[in-house]
C-alpha positions, 0 to 999 in steps of 0.5 A: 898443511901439506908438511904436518903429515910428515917427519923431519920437517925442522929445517922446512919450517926454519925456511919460511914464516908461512910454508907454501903449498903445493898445488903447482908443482914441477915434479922432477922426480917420482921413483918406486923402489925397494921392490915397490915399498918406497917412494921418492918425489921430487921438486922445487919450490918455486916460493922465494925463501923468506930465512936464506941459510948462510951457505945458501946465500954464497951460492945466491940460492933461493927456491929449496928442492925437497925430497919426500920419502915414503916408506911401507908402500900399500898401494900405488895408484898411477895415470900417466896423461902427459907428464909430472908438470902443474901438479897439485900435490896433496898430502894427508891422513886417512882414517887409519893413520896411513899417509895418502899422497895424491897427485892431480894434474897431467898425471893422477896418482895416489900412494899409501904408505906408513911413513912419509919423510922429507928426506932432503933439502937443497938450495937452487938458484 
């Protein structure tokens, strides 16, 4: 699974019995930074939740928005065709332990990098 490539995934995992994949995605957010060695992706996960957090469920949120970090960026690989929308994110190790992120729809894009993180979980309506 998509997760199991990255740190800090304990609150994911207290989020659903099954977490889905994410082969269709909206992607609101794709930023290089720090002089190209990091990279943040954002989306929602359009899956209900199946353990809605208390504060979560004041605010009748449902759908989880993640953002993934990436840090120590090698290379970066981007076709832009349309935009970051029905894209099959896919998230794995290489041989060499470095963490490939693909992204394949109407864009394509592959990312290398050292570390990957899910750097923040919020609620969504």
């Amino acid at each position: 699974m998509w997760y199991e490539n990255l740190e800090q995934t304990e609150f994911l995992k207290q989020l659903y019995i099954d977490i889905p994949d994410i082969d269709c995605i909206n992607i609101f957010d794709f930023r290089l930074s720090d002089n190209g060695k990091k990279l943040s992706i954002s989306f929602v996960l359009e899956e209900s939740l199946d353990y809605i957090p208390p504060k979560w469920r004041v605010n009748s949120f449902k759908y989880p928005i993640i953002q993934l970090d990436f840090f120590e960026i090698s290379n970066v690989e981007l076709l832009l065709y349309d935009c970051l929308e029905d894209m099959k994110l896919k998230i794995y190790k290489e041989c060499s332990q470095k963490i490939v992120v693909e992204g394949i729809g109407r864009a394509k894009f592959k990312v290398i990098s050292e570390i990957g993180v899910i750097q923040k979980i919020e609620g969504k309506r």
